[in-house]
C-alpha positions as CSV (number, residue, x, y, z in Angstrom):
1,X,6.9,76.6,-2.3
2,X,6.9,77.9,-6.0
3,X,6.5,75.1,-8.3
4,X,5.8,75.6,-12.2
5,X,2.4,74.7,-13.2
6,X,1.9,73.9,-16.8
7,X,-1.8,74.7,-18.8
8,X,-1.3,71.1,-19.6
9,X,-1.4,70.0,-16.4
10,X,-4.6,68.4,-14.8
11,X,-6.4,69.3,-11.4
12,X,-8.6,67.2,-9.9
13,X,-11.3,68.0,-7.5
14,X,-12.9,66.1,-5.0
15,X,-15.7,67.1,-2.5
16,X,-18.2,65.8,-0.1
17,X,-20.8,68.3,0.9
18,X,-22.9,68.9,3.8
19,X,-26.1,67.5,1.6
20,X,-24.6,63.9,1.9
21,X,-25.8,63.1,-1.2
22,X,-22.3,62.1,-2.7
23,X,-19.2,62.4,-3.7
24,X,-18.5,65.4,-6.5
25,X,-14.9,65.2,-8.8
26,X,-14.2,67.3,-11.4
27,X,-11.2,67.3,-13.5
28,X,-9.9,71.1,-14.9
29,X,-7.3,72.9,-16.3
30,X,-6.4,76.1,-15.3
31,X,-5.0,79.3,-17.8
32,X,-3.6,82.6,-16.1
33,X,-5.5,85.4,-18.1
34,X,-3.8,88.7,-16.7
35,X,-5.2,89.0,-13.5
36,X,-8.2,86.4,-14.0
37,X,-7.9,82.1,-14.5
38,X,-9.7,80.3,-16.7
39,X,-10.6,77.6,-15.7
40,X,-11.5,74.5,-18.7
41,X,-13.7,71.6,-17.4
42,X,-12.5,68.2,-18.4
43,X,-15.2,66.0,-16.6
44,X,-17.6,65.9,-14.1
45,X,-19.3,62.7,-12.1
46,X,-21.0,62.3,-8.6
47,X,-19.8,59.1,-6.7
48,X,-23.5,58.6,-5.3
49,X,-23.3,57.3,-1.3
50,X,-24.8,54.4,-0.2
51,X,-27.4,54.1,2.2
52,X,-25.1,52.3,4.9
53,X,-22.4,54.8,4.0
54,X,-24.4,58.0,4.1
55,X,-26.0,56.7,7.8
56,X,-21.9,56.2,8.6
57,X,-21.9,59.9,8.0
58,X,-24.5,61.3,10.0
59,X,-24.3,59.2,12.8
60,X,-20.5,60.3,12.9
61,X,-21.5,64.5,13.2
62,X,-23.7,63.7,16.2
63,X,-21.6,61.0,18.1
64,X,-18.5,58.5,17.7
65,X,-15.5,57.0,19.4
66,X,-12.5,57.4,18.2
67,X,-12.2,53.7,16.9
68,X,-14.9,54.8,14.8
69,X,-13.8,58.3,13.5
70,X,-10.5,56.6,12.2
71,X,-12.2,53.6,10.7
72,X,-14.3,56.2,8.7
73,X,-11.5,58.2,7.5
74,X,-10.0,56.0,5.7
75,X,-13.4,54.5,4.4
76,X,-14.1,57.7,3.3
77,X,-10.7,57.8,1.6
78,X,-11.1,55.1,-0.5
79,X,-14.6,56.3,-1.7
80,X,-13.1,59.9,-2.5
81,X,-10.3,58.0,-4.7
82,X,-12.8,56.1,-6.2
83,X,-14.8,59.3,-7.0
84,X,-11.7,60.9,-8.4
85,X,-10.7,57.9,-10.6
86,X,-14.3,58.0,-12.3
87,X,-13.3,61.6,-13.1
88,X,-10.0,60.8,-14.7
89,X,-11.1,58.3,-17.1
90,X,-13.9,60.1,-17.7
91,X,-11.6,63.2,-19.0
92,X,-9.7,60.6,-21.0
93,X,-6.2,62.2,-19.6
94,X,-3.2,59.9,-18.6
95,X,-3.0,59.7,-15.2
96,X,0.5,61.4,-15.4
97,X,-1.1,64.5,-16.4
98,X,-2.5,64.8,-13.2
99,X,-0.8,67.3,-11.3
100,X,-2.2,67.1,-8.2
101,X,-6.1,66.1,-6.1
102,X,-7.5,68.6,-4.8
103,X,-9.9,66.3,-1.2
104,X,-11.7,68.8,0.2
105,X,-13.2,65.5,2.5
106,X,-16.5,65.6,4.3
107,X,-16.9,68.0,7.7
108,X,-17.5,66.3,10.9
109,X,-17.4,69.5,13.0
110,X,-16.9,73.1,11.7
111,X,-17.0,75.8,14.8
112,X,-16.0,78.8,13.2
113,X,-13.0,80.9,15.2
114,X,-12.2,77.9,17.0
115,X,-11.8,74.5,14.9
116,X,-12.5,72.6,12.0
117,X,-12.2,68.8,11.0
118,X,-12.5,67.2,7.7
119,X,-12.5,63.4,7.6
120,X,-10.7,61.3,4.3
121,X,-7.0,60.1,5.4
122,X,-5.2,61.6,2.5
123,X,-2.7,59.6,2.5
124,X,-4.6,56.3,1.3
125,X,-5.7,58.5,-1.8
126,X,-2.0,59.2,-2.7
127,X,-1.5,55.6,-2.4
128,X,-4.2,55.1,-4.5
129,X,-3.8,57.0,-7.2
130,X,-0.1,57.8,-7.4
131,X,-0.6,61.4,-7.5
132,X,0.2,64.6,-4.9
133,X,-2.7,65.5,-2.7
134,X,-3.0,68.6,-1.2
135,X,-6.0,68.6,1.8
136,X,-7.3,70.4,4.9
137,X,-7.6,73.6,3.2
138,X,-9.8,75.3,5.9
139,X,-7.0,75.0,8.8
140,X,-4.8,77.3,8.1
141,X,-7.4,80.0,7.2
142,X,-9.1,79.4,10.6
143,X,-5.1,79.7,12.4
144,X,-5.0,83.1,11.1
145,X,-8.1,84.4,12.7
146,X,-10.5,83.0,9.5
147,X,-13.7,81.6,9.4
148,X,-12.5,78.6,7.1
149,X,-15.4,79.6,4.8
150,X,-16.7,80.1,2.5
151,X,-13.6,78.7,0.7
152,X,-15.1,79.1,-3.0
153,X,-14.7,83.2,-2.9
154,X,-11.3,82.8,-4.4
155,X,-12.5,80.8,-7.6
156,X,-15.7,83.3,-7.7
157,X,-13.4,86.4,-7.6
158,X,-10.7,84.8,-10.1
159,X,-12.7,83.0,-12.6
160,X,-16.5,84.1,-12.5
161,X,-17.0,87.8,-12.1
162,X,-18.8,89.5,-14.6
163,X,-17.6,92.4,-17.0
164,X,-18.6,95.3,-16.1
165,X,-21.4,94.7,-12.9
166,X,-21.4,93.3,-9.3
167,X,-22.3,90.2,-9.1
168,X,-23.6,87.3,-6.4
169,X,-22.7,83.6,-6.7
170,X,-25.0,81.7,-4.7
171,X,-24.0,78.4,-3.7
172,X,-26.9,75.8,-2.8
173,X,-25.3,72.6,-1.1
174,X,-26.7,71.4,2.2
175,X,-25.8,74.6,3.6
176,X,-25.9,78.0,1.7
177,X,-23.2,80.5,0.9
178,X,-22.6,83.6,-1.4
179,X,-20.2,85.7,-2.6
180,X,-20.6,89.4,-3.6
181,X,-17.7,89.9,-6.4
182,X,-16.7,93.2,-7.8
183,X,-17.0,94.1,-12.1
184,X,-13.9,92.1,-13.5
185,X,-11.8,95.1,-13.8
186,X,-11.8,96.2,-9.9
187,X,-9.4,94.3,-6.7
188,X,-10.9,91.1,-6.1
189,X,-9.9,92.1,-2.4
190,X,-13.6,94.1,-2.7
191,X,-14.8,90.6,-2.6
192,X,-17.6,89.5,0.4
193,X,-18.8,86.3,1.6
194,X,-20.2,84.3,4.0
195,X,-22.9,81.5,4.5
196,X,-26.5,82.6,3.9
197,X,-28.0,79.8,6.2
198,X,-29.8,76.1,5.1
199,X,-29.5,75.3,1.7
200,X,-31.0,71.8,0.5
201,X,-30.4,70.7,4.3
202,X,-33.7,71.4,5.8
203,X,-35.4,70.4,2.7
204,X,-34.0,67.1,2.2
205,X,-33.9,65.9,5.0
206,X,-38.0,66.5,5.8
207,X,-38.3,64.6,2.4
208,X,-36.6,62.0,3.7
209,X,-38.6,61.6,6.9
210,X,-41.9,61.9,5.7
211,X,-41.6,60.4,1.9
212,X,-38.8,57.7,3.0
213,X,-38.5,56.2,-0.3
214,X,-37.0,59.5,-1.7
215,X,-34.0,61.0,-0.6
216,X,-34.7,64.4,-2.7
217,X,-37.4,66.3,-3.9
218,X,-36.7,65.3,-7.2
219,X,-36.7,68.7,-9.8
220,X,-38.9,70.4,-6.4
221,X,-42.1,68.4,-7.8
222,X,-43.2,67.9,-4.1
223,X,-42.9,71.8,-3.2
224,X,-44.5,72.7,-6.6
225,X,-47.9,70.4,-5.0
226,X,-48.0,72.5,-1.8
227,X,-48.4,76.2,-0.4
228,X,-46.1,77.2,1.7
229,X,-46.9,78.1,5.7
230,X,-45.7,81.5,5.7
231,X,-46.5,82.4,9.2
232,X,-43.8,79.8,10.0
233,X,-41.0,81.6,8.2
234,X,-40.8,85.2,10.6
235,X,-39.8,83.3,13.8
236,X,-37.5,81.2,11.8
237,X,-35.5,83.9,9.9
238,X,-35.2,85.7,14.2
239,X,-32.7,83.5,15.0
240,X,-29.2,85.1,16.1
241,X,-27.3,83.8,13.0
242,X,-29.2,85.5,10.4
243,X,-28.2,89.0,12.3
244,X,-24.6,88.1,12.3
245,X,-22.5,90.8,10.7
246,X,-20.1,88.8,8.1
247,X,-17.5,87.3,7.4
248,X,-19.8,84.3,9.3
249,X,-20.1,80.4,8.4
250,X,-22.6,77.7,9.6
251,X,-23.3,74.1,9.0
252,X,-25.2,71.4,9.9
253,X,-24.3,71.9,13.7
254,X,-26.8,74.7,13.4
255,X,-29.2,72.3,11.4
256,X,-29.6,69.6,13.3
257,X,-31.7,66.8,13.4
258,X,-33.4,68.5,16.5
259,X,-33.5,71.9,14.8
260,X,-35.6,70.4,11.9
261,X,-37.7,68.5,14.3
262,X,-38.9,71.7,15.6
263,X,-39.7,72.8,12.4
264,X,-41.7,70.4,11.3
265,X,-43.6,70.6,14.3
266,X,-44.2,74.2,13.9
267,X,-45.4,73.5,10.9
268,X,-48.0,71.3,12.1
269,X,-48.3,73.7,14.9
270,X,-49.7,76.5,12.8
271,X,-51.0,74.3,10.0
272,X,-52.7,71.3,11.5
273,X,-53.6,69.9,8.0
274,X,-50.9,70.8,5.9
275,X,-49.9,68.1,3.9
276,X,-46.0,66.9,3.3
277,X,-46.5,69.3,-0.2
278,X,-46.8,72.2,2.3
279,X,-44.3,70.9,4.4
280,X,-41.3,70.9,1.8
281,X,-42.8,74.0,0.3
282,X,-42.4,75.6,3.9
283,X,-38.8,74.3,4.0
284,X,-38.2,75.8,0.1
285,X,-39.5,79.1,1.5
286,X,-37.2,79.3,4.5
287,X,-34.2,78.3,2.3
288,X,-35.4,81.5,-0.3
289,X,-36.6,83.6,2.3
290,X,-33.2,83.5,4.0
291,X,-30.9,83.8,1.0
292,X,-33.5,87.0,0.5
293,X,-33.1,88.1,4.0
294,X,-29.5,88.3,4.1
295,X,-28.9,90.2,0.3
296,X,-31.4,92.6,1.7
297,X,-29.5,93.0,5.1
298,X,-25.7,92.6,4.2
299,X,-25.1,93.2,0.5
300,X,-25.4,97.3,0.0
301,X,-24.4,97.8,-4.2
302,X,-26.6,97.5,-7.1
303,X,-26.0,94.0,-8.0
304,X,-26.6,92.8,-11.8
305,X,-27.4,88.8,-11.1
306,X,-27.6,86.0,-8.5
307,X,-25.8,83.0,-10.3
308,X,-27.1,79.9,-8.7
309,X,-25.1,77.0,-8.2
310,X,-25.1,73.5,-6.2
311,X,-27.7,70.8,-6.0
312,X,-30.2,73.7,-5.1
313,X,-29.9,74.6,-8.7
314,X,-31.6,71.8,-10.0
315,X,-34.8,72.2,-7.9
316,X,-36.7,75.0,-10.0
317,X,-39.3,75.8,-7.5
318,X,-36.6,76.7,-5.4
319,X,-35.0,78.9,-8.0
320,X,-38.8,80.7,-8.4
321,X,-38.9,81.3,-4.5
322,X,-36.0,82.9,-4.2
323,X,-36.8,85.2,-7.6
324,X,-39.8,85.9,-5.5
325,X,-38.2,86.5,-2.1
326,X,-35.7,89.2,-4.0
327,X,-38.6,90.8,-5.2
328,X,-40.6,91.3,-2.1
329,X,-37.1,92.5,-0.1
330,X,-36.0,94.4,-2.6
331,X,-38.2,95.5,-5.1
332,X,-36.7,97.1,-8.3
333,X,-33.3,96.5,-6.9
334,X,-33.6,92.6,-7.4
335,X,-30.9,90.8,-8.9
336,X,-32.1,88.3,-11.9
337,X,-31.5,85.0,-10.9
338,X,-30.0,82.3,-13.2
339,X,-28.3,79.2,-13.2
340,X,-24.6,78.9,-12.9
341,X,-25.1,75.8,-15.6
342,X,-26.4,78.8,-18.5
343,X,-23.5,80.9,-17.9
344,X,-20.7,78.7,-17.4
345,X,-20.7,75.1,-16.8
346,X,-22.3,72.7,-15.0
347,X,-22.9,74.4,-11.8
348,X,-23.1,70.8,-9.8
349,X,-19.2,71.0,-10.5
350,X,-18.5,74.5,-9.5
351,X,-17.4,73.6,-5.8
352,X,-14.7,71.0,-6.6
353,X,-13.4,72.9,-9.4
354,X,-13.0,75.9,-6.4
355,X,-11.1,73.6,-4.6
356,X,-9.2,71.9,-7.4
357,X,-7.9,75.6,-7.6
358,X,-7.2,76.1,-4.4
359,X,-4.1,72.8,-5.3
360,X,-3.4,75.5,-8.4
361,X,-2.8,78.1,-6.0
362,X,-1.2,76.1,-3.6
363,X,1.6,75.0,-5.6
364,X,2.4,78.3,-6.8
365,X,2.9,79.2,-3.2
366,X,-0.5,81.9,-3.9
367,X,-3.2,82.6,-1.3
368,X,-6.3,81.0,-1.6
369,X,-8.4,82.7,0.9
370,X,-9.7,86.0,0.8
371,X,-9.8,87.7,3.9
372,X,-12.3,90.1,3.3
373,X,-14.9,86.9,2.7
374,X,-13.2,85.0,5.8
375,X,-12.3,87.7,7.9
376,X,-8.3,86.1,8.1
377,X,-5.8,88.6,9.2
378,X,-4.1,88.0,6.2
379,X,-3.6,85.9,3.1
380,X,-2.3,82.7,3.4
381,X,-1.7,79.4,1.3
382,X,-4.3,76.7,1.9
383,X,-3.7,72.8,1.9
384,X,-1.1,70.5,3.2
385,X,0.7,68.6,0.5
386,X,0.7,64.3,0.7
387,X,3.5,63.7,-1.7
388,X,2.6,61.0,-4.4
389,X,3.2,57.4,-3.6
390,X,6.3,55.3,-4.6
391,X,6.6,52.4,-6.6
């Protein structure tokens, strides 16, 4: 497939991510610049889930019939459409603009090397909407010997490297992932990524089962409170997948429920009066410590800046642990950390703008992965196109 894609033409995003907290559309347009894309951000809004429909969610990763799983996916559909048609009318574009949405679904299961599933018939949102949708973008990565993540590296490499210095973009959704990307003027194919380990995972969810009336540590006031229980975090940061050479991926079947039952009681294990301050301050530290743990290990050039994106972003004692974690692993050599929202845009829409161009890509008939983040065997066009519905 080649099709012409017009600057005019409107991309919409749509993405559930492993934090569960909801439902992310963004609407962009997309400019060739030589070698680079520009990417212009039209809107941006956050279809919250429900309680009921959240619980759907993560009782569906640990267990389900099949009555169930197909029930959901096109539940889930309908709330991704909705999601994409607050977006629309919030850019204020005519809906024939839109070229194409871009539903990167929810995960149920990601085992990398082997399989991947992401639930959200597509089908129901073409209906929907009237307009082409292009979905499972992680399949065809992981056919050709790919992890199927992390899928942002081609929008990191394309649209967000930095002039003249290496460069990190650190992702903070449920899960964490980063991608090193070479000074503007060298092959993006220098490009590395993989996921760094939790992101907001760990941390939300001990908010939510000790502090059940809040779903988040709102702006990380609750981890400011407390000190963390640093002889927790050694044994923690041990575990094989932090020693993993890249290109690697994780997700919350690493991050279980069970997993962080066992940290919270080894927290109380080692802190018998730590209060739920310490607590979420312990699961901050893990989440900085192990973003720290992994530049130190894996990422081996000078690198100018760690551009934070994802809900993490928001939590600023989070932001200052992981300032402080680059500091005590590296020293000098520490990246300065900043928001993805001070350099570019608002960093909470960074992922489904990454996948809105992956649709770009797509109908140009242009890779979207980059092996050397996913470890494919080759490049390959992501997606599988759901034609518009009829009249």
């Amino acid at each position: 497939m080649n099709t012409i894609v017009s600057p005019d033409h409107v991309f919409v995003g749509i993405m559930s991510g492993t934090s569960l907290d909801g439902i992310t559309a963004a609407c962009v347009r997309f400019t060739a610049d030589g070698a680079r894309v520009v990417p212009t951000l039209l809107s941006n809004v956050t279809r919250p889930y429900a309680p009921a429909e959240r619980a759907r969610l993560e009782a569906a990763m640990q267990r389900g019939s099949a009555h169930e799983y197909c029930v959901l996916g096109v539940d889930l559909a309908h709330w991704l459409a909705d999601a994409a048609e607050l977006a629309i009318t919030a850019a204020g574009v005519p809906r024939a603009s839109v070229r194409a949405v871009v539903s990167h679904g929810h995960t149920l299961w990601h085992e990398p090397g082997h399989a991947t599933w992401q639930l959200g018939q597509p089908a129901v949102i073409a209906e929907r909407l009237g307009c082409d949708v292009i979905s499972d973008v992680r399949a065809r990565d992981m056919a050709v010997g790919g992890q199927g993540a992390p899928l942002v590296s081609m929008a990191d490499t394309l649209c967000f490297a930095h002039a003249t210095e290496w460069r990190v973009l650190q992702n903070i959704g449920g899960i964490g992932n980063c991608t090193l990307v070479p000074p503007a003027s060298m092959p993006s194919g220098a490009s590395m990524a993989f996921d760094t380990g939790p992101g907001v995972v760990i941390i939300d969810a001990v908010v939510r089962a000790l502090v059940p009336a809040l779903s988040y540590d709102v702006d990380g006031m609750l981890a400011a409170q407390g000190t963390p229980i640093d002889t927790v975090l050694p044994p923690l940061l041990t575990h094989p997948y932090f020693a993993q050479q890249p290109p690697k991926s994780t997700g919350r079947e690493l991050f279980t429920p069970d997993y962080i039952a066992e940290f919270v009681d080894a927290c109380g294990a080692a802190a018998p009066g730590a209060s739920v301050a310490d607590l979420v301050a312990t699961a901050v530290a893990f989440t900085a410590h192990s973003i720290a743990d992994q530049m130190a290990r894996f990422v081996t050039v000078p690198v100018a800046d760690l551009v934070v994106a994802g809900g993490g972003a928001d939590n600023p004692t989070l932001l200052v642990a992981i300032a402080e974690a680059l500091r005590t692993r590296l020293g000098a050599a520490a990246p300065v950390v900043r928001r993805f929202s001070d350099v570019f845009f608002d960093g909470n829409a960074k992922e489904a703008v990454a996948f809105a161009l992956l649709g770009w890509l797509h109908l140009q008939g242009r890779a979207g992965n980059v092996p050397s983040a996913t470890g494919a065997r080759a490049p390959r066009v992501l997606g599988t196109l759901t034609p518009a519905g009829g009249a």
